[in-house]
C-alpha positions in Angstrom: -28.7 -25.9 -3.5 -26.0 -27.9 -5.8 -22.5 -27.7 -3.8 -21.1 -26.3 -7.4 -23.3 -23.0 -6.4 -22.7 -22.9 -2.6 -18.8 -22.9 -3.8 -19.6 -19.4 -6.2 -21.1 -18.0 -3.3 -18.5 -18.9 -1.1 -16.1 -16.7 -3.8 -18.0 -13.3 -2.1 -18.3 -14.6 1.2 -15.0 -15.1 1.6 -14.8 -11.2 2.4 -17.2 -11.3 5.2 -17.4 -14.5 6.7 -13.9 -16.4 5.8 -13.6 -18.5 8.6 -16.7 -20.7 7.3 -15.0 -20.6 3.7 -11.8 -21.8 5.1 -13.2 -24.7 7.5 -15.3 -25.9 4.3 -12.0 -26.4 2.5 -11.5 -29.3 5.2 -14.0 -30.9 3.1 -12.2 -33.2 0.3 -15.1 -35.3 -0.9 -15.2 -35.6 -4.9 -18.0 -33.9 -5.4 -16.7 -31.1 -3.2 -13.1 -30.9 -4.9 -15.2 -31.2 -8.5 -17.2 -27.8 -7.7 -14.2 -25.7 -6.4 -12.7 -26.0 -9.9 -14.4 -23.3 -12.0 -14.4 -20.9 -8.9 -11.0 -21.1 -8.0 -10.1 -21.0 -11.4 -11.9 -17.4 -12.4 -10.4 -16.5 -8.8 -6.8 -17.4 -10.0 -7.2 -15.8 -13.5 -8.6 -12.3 -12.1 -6.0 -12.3 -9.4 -3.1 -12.6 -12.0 -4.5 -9.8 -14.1 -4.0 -8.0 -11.2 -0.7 -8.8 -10.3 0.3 -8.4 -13.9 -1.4 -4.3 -13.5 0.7 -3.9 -10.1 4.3 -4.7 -12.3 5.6 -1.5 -13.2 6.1 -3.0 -17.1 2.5 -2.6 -17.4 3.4 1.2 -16.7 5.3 1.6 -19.7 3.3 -0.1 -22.2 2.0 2.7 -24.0 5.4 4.4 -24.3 5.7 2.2 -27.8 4.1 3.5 -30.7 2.6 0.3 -32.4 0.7 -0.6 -28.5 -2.8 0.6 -28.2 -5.7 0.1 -25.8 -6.9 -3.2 -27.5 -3.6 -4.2 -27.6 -2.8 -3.6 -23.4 -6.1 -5.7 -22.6 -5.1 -8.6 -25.0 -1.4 -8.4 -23.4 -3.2 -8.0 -19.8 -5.4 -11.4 -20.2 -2.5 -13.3 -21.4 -0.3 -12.4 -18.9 -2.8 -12.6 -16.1 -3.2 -16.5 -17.1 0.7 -17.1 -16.6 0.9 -14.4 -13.6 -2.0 -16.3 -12.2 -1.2 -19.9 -13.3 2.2 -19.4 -11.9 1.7 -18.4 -8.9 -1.2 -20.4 -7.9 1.1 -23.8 -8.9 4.6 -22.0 -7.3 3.0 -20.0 -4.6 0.8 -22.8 -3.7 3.9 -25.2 -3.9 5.6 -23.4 -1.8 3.0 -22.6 1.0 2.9 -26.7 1.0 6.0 -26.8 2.1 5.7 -24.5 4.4 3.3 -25.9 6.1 4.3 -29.2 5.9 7.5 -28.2 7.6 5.7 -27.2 10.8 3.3 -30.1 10.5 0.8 -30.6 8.6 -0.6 -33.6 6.4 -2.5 -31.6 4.3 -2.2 -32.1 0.6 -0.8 -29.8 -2.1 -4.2 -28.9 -3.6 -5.6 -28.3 -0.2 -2.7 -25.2 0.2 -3.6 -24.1 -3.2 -7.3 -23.9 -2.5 -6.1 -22.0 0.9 -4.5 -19.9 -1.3 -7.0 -19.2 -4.1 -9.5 -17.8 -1.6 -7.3 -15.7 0.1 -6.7 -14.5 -3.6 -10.2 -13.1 -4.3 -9.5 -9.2 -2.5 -6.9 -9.5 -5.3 -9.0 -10.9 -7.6 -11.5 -8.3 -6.8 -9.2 -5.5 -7.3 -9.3 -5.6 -10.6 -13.2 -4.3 -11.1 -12.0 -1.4 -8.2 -9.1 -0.5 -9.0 -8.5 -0.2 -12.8 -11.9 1.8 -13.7 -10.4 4.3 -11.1 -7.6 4.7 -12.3 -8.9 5.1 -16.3 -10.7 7.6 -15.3 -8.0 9.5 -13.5 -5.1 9.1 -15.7 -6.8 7.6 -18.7 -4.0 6.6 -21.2 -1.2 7.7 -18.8 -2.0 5.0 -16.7 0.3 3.0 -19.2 2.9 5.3 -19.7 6.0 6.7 -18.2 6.3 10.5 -17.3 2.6 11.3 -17.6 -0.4 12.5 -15.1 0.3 9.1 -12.8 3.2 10.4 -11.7 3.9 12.5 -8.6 1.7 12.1 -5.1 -1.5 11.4 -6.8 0.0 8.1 -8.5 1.2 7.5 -5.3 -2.1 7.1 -3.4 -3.2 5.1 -6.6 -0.4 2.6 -5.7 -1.6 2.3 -2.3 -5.0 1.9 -2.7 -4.2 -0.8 -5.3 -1.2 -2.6 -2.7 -3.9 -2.1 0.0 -6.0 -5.2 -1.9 -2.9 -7.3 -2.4 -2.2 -6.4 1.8 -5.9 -7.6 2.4 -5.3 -11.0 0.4 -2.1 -11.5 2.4 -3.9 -11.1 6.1 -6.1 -13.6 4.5 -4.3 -15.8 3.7 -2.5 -15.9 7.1 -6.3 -16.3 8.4 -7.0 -19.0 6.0 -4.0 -20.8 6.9 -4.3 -20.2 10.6 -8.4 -21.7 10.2 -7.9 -24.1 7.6 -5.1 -26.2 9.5 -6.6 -25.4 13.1 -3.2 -23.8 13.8 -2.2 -21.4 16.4 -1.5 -17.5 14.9 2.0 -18.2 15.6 2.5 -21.4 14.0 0.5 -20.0 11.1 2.8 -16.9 10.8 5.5 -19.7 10.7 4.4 -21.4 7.9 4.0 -18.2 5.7 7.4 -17.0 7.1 8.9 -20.7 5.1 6.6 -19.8 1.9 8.9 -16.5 1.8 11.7 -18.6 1.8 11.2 -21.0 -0.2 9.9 -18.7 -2.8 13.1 -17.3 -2.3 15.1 -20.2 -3.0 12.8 -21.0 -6.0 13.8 -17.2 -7.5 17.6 -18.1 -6.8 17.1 -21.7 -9.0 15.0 -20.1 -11.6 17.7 -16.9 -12.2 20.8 -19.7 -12.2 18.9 -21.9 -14.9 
């Protein structure tokens, strides 16, 4: 089996056996770090369309007359490749420096692989989620005031958080496997991610 393959399998198996995902990651060879590429990639694009359909702009877009359907999905896969883009280069910084604070040598790309397949429960979302919610709401879905509103948009929202929750515990995991950490050292490196994405959001709104 060409290691290019084992790494699209590994995209699923993340979800049911992620600690052998996460020790492979160890692995920096060329030819390893060559067939991550294309699957991290796809994992980072579909996990930013996603984040872009949790923002509650994406709510809204239908309010304007001159938006339709077509429109929304172009907007979506745009934004999805900054959303994702973005975070996987910001996010991922930042986890670096996180967990270089409480010790590690690992490189940069190594945190934002770490990162990228914790991603995929995110990623995933997007084929569970949005066909739902079409089919629920249908247009509504992207605008203010309409069927979305009240409990049952509610339990949308948390069935759709509940994937972003699930990418978060594994990322923690990932992090805690990955570096051969302890949980708590592990919750201490995510703890200085959420700060220094804070301090990145305080530089980016003074410039």
């Amino acid at each position: 089996m060409s290691l290019q393959r084992e790494w699209w399998l590994r995209v699923l198996a993340v979800l049911v056996r992620p600690r052998l995902v996460f020790l492979a990651l160890r692995v920096e060879h060329e030819d390893d770090l060559e067939a991550r590429k294309e699957p991290v990639l796809l994992i980072t694009l579909l996990a930013g369309m996603a984040g872009v359909l949790l923002s509650p702009t994406w709510g809204r877009l239908l309010d304007q007359g001159s938006v339709d359907g077509l429109v929304v999905a172009v907007v979506t896969f745009i934004g999805g490749i900054f959303y994702g883009a973005g975070g996987y280069f910001v996010v991922g910084g930042a986890l670096y420096l996180g967990a270089r604070t409480v010790g590690s040598l690992g490189s940069w790309r190594l945190a934002r692989q770490v990162l990228g397949f914790a991603c995929v429960p995110l990623a995933l979302s997007l084929f569970l989620t949005l066909p739902v919610g079409l089919a629920v709401f249908g247009g509504d879905l992207f605008r203010s005031g309409g069927s979305d509103e009240g409990r049952g948009g509610d339990v949308y929202l948390g069935y759709k958080l509940a994937f972003a929750v699930w990418s978060l515990g594994l990322l923690l995991y990932g992090v805690r496997t990955t570096y051969g950490w302890s949980w708590l050292r592990s919750i201490g490196a995510l703890g200085l991610l959420v700060g220094f994405m804070a301090i990145f959001s305080v530089i980016a709104l003074v410039l």
